[in-house]
Kinemage of the C-alpha trace (Angstrom):
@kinemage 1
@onewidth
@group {chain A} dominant
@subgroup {mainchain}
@vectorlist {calphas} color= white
{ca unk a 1} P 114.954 112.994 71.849
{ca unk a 2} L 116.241 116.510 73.316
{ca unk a 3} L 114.694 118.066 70.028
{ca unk a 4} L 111.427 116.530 70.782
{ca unk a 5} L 111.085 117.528 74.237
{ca unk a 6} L 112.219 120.986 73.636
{ca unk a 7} L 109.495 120.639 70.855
{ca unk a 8} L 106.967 119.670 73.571
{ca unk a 9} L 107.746 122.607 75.909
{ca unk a 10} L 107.949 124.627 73.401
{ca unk a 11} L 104.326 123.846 72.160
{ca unk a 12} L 102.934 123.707 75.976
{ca unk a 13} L 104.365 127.151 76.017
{ca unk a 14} L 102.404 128.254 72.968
{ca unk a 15} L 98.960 126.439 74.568
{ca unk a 16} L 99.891 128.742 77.632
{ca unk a 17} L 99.798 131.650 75.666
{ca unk a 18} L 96.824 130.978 73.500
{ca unk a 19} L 94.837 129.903 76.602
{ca unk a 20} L 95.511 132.741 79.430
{ca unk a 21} L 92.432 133.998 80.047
{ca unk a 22} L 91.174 130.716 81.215
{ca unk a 23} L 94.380 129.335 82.812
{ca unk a 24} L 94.569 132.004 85.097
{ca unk a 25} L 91.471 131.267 86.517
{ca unk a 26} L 92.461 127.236 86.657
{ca unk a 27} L 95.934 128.397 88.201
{ca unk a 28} L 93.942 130.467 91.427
{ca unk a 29} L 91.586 127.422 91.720
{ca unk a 30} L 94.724 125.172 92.329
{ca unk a 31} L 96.318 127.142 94.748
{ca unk a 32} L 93.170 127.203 96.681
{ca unk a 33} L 92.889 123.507 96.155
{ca unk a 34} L 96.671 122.931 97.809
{ca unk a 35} L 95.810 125.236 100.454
{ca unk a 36} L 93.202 123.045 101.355
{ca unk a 37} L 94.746 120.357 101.283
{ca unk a 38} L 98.050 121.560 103.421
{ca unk a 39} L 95.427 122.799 106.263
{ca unk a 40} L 94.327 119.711 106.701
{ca unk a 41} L 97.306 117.569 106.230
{ca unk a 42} L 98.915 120.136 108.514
{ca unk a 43} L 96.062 119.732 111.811
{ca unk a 44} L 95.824 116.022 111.072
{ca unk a 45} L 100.373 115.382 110.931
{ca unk a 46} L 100.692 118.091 113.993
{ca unk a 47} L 97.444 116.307 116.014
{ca unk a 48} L 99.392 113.246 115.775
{ca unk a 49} L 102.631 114.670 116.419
{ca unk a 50} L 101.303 115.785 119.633
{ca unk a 51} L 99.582 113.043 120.827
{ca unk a 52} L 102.074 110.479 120.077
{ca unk a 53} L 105.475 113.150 119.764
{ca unk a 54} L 107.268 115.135 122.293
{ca unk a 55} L 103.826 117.101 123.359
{ca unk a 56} L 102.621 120.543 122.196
{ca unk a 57} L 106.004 122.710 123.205
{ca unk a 58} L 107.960 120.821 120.832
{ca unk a 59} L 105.411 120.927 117.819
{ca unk a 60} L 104.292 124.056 118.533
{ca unk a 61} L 106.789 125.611 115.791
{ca unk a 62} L 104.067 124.481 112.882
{ca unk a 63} L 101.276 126.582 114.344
{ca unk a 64} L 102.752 129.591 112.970
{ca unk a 65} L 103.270 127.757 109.861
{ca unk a 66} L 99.816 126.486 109.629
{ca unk a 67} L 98.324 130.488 110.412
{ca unk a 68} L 100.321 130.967 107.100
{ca unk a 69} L 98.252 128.525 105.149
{ca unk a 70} L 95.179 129.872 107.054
{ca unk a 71} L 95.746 133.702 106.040
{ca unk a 72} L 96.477 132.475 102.419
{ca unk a 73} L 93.227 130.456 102.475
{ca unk a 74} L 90.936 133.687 103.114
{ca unk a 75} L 93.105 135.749 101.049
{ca unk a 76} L 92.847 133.007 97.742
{ca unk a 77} L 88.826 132.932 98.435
{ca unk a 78} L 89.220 136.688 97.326
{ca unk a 79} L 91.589 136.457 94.703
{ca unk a 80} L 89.956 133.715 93.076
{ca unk a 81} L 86.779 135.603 92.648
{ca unk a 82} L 88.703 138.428 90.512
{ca unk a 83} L 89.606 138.319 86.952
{ca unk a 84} L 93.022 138.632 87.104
{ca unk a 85} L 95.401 138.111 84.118
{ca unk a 86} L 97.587 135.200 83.875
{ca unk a 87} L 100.536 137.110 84.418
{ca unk a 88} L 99.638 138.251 88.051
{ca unk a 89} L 97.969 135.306 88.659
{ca unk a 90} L 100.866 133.472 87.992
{ca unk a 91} L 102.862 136.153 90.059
{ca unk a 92} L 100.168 135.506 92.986
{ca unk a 93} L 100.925 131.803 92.401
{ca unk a 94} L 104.765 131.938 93.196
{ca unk a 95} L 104.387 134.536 96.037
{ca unk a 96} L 101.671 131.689 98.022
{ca unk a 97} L 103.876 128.695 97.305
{ca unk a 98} L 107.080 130.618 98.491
{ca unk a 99} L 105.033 131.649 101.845
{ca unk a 100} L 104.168 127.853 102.281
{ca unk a 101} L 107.573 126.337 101.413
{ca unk a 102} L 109.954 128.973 103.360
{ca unk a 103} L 106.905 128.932 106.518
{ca unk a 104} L 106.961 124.830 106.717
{ca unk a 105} L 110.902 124.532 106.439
{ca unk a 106} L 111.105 127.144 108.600
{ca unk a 107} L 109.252 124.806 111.028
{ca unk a 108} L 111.068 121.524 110.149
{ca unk a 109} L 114.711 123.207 110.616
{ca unk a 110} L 113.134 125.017 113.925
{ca unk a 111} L 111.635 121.366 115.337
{ca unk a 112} L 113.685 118.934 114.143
{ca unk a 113} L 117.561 120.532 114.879
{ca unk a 114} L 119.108 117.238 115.099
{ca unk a 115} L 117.882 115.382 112.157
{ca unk a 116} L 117.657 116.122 108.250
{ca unk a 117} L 115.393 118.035 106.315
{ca unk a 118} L 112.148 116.670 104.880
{ca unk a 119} L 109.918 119.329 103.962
{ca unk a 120} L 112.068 121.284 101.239
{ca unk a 121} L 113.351 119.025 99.278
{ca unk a 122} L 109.947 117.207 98.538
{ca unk a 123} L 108.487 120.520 97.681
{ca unk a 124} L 110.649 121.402 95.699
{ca unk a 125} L 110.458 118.688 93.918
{ca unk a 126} L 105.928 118.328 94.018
{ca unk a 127} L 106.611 121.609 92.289
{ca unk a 128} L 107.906 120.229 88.889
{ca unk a 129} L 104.038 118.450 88.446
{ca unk a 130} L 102.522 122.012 88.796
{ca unk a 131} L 104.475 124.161 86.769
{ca unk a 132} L 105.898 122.813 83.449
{ca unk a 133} L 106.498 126.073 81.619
{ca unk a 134} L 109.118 128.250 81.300
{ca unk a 135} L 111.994 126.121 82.227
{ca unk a 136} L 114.593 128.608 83.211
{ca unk a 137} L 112.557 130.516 85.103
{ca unk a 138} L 111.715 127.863 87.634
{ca unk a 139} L 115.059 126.336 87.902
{ca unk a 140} L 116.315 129.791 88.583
{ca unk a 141} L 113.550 130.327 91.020
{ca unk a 142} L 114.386 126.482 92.511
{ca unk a 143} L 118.188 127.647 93.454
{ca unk a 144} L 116.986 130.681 94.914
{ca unk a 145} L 115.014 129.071 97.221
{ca unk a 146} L 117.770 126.453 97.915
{ca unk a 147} L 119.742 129.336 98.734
{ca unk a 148} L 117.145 130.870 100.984
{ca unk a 149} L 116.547 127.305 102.797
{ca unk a 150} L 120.049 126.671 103.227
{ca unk a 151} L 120.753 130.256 104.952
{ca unk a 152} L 118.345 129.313 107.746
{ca unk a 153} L 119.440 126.032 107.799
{ca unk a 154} L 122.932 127.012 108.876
{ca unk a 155} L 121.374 128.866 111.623
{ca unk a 156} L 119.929 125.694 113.757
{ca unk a 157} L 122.121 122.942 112.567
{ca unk a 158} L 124.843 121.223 113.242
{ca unk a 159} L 128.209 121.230 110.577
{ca unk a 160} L 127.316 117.562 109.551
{ca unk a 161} L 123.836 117.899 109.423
{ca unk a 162} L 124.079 121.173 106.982
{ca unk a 163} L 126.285 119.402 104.660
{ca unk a 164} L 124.043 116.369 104.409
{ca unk a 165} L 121.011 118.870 103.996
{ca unk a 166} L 122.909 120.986 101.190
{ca unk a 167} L 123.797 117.749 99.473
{ca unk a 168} L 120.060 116.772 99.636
{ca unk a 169} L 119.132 119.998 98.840
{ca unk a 170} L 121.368 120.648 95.290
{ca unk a 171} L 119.975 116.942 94.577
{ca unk a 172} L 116.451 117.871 95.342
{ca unk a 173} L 116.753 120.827 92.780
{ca unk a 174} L 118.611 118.805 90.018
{ca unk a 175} L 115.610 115.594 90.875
{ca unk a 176} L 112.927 118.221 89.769
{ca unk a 177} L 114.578 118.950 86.416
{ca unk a 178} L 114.771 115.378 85.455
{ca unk a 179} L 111.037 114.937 86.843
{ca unk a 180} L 110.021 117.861 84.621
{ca unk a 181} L 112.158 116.086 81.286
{ca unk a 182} L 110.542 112.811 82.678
{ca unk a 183} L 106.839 114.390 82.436
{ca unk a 184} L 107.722 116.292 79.460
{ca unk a 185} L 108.846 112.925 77.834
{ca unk a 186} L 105.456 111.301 79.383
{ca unk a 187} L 103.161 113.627 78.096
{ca unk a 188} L 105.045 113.462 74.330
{ca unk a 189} L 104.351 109.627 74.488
{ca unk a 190} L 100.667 110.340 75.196
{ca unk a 191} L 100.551 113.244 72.724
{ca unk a 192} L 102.233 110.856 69.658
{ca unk a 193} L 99.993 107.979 70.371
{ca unk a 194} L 96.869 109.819 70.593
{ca unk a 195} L 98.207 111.685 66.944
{ca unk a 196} L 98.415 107.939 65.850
{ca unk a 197} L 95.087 106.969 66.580
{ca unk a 198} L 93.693 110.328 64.939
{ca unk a 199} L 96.025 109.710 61.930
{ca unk a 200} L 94.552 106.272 61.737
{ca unk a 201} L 91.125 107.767 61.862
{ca unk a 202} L 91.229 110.608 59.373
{ca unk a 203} L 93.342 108.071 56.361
{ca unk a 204} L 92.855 105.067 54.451
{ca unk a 205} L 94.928 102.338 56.006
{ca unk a 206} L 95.895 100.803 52.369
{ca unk a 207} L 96.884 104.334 51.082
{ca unk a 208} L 97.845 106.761 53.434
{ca unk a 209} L 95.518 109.218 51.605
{ca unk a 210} L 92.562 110.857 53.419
{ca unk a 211} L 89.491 108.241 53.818
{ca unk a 212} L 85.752 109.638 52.497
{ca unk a 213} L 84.482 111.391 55.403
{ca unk a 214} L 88.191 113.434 55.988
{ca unk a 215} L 88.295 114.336 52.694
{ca unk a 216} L 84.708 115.664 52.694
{ca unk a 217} L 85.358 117.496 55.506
{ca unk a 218} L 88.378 118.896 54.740
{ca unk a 219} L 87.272 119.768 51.126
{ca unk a 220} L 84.422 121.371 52.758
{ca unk a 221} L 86.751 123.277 55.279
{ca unk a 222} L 88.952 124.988 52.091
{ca unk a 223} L 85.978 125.462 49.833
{ca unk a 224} L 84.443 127.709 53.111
{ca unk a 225} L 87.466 129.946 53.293
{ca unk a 226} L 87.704 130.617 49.559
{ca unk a 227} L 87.273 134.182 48.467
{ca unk a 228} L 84.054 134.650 45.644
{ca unk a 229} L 85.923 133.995 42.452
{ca unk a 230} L 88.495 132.266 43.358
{ca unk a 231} L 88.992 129.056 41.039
{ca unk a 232} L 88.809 125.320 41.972
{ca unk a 233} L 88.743 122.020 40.342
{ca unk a 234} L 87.651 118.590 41.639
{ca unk a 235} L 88.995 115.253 40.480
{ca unk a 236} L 87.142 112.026 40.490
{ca unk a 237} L 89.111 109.431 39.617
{ca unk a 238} L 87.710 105.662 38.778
{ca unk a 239} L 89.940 102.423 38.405
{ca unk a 240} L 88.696 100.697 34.946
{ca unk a 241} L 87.336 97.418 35.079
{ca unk a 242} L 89.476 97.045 38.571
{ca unk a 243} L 87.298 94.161 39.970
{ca unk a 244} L 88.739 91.952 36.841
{ca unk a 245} L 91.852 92.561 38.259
{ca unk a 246} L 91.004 91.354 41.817
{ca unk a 247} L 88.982 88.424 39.995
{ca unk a 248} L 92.051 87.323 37.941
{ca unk a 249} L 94.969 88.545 40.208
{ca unk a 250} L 94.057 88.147 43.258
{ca unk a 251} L 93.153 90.663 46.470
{ca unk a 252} L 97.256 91.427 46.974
{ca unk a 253} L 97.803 92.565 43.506
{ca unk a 254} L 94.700 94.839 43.801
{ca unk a 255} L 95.871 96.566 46.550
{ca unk a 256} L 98.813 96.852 45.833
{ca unk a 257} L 97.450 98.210 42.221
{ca unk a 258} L 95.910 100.738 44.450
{ca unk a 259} L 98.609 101.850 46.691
{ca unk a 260} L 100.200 102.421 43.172
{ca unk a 261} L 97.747 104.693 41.825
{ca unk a 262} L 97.751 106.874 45.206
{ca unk a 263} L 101.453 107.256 44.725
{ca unk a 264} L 101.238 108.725 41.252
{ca unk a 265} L 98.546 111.194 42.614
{ca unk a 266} L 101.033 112.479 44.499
{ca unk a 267} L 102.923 112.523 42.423
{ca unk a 268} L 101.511 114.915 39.897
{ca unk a 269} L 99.245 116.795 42.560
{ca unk a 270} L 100.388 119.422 44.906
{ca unk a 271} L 101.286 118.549 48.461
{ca unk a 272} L 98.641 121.502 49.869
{ca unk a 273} L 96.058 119.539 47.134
{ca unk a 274} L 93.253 117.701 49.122
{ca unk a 275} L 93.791 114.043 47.864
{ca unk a 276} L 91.731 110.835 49.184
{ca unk a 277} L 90.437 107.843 48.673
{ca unk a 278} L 87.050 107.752 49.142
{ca unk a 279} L 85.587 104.440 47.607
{ca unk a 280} L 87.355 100.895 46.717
{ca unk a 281} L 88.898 101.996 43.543
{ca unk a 282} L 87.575 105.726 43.324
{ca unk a 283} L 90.371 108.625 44.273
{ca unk a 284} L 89.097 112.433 44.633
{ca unk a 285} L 91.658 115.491 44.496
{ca unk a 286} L 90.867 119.453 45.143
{ca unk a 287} L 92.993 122.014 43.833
{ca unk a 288} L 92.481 125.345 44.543
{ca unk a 289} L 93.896 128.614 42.898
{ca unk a 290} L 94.785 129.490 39.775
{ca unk a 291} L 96.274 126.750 37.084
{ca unk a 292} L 98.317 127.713 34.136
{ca unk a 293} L 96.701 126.790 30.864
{ca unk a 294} L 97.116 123.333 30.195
{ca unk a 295} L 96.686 122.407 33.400
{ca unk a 296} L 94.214 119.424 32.912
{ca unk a 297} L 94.934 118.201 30.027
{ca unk a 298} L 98.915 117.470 30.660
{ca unk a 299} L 97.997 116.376 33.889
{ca unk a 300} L 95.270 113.661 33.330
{ca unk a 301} L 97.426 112.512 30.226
{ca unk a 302} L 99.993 111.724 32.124
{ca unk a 303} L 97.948 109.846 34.945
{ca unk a 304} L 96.626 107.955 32.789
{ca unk a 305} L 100.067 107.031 30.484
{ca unk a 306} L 101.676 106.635 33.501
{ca unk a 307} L 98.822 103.591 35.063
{ca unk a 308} L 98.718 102.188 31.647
{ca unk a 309} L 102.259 101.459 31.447
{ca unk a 310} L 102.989 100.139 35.071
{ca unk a 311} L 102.801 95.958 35.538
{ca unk a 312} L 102.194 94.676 39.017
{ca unk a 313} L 103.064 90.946 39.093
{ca unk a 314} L 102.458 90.815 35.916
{ca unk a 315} L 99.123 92.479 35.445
{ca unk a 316} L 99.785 95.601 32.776
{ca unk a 317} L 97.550 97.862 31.183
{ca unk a 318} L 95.690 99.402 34.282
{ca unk a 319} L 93.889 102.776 33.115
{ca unk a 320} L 91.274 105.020 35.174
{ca unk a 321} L 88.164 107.592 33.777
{ca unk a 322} L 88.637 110.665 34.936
{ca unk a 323} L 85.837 113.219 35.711
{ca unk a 324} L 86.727 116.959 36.217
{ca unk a 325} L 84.560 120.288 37.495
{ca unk a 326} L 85.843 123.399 37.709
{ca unk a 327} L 84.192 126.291 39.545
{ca unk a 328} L 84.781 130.009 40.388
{ca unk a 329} L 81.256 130.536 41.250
{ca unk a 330} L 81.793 129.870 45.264
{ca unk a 331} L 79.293 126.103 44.610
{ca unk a 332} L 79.540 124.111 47.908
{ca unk a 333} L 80.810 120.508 47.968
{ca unk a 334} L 78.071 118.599 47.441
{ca unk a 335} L 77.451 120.616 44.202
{ca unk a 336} L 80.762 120.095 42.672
{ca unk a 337} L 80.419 116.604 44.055
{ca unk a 338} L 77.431 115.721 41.776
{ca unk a 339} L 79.049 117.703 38.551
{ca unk a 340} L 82.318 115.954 38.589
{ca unk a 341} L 80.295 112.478 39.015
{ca unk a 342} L 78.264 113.352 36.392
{ca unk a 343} L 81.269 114.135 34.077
{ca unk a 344} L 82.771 110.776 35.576
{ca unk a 345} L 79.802 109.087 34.248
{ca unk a 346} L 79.737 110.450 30.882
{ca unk a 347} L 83.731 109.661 30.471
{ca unk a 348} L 83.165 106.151 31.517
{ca unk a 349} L 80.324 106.196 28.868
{ca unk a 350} L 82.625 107.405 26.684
{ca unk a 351} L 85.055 104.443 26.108
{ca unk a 352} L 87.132 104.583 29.452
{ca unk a 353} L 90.369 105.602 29.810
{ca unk a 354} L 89.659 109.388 29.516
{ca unk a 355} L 88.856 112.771 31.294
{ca unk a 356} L 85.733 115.043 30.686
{ca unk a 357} L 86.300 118.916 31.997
{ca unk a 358} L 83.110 120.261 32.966
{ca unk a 359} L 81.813 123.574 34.323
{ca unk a 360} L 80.187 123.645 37.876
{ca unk a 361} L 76.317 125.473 37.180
């Protein structure tokens, strides 16, 4: 679990980096966004605190607390119109939310003398949901605001009440680390069920193997990169006779003849080899680079020894037609596509149970 949430961070630290330029422009939006949003939480809490409180002498201490927010409003409507990086962004980021937090607690230790601290602790902890990045820096940045709180906390309190809000305090800082693991952990449940459900799109469900339209694409995405020249080869592979053995052994042993056959594809094919099933009983397989000599001929003999002499519930001799292009010339899919089909066709014509190697033209 630890390695997977470090693996999480560690990837949402990579997505930072990739995505700077347009972070630090989300980043200056948000802070204008919570400054917003203090103002007028701020006038709306201290009207009521007035009207229904101790009057304006004893709630006067936000108003300098609330000309904070009000200065860092008309500075962030200038800020936010620069391109800044995200380095000083993120810089200008800290510096506001360490005006707001030390300007408010300021005000709740200055107003409320005789009771316990609100303001920091919740902060501190709201602050976990904004920043989930770089770890160690914001719990090192957490305990020296702590520190900071608890100095002028000492100042206005009494002995009991600054123990209680230094125990609330070190708790409020150790709550925001567990939040972070706890959003961490959230967003890696989120992240591995929406892989699932693009796994599940992209492969056949009987196989595992890549379904038609992922292996098209993806066959189309390495043929695209390919240098001029370089050599590739496309397999179609077709099950003999395979509806005779639905017919006379039923739907399980089929597919279970099938899961078979994907197995011994990967078998003899190369991990970074595009393999998929893209019909009922038809396989295809890209390889790209060079192959030593012999290279087709071992291979398809051996696929098709191999089917022959497996028995599923006592089904036996299984074998598959194999047709073959190779290509150097840069053809696109659809080209080699049509070749290997056509030297499917002519092995399947041929007697079944063998390969035809043809050049793409």
């Amino acid at each position: 679990m630890l390695e997977k949430i470090y693996q999480s961070y560690d990837d949402n630290n990579y997505y930072i980096d990739m995505n700077k330029k347009r972070l630090a422009g989300e980043n200056a939006y948000t802070v204008g966004g919570m400054l917003t949003f203090f103002i007028a939480l701020s006038v709306i809490f201290t009207t009521f605190a007035i009207a229904v409180g101790n009057g304006i002498p004893h709630h006067a201490g936000f108003l300098p607390a609330i000309g904070v927010l009000v200065i860092l409003f008309f500075i962030n409507r200038f800020v936010a119109g620069k391109e800044l990086s995200f380095g000083v962004v993120r810089i200008y980021a800290l510096f506001v939310y360490t005006l707001v937090i030390v300007a408010f607690s300021f005000a709740d230790i200055y107003i409320y003398q005789k009771s316990r601290a609100v303001f920091f602790p919740v902060a501190i902890v709201l602050l976990s949901a904004l920043y989930m990045d770089y770890f160690w820096v914001m719990c090192l940045y957490k305990v020296v605001m702590g520190i900071v709180f608890i100095l002028m906390d000492s100042y206005f309190k009494s002995e009991t009440l600054f123990i209680n809000d230094i125990t609330v305090t070190a708790l409020s800082v150790l709550a925001s680390m567990f939040c972070f693991s706890a959003i961490i952990h959230s967003s890696l449940s989120r992240h591995e069920d929406s892989a699932q459900l693009v796994k599940k799109s992209q492969t056949d469900l009987l196989t595992g193997l890549l379904n038609k339209v992922s292996f098209e694409e993806e066959s189309r995405n390495y043929l695209g990169r390919r240098v001029l020249g370089a050599r590739c080869m496309l397999f179609i592979f077709d099950l003999d006779d395979f509806k005779n053995v639905n017919d006379k052994y039923g739907h399980q042993t089929g597919d279970k003849t099938l899961k078979l056959f994907s197995e011994i594809l990967k078998g003899y094919f190369h991990p970074d080899d595009v393999i998929g099933r893209v019909g009922g009983d038809e396989f295809m397989v890209l390889v790209l680079g060079e192959m030593p000599d012999g290279f087709v001929d071992r291979r398809c003999r051996s696929i098709i020894h191999e089917f022959r002499t497996t028995e599923i519930d006592d089904a036996r001799g299984f074998t598959c037609s194999i047709g073959i292009v190779e290509d150097t010339q840069g053809h696109t899919f659809d080209e080699l596509y049509k070749a290997a089909d056509a030297a499917l066709y002519k092995a399947k014509q041929g007697g079944k149970a063998k390969y035809i190697l043809e050049e793409c033209k």
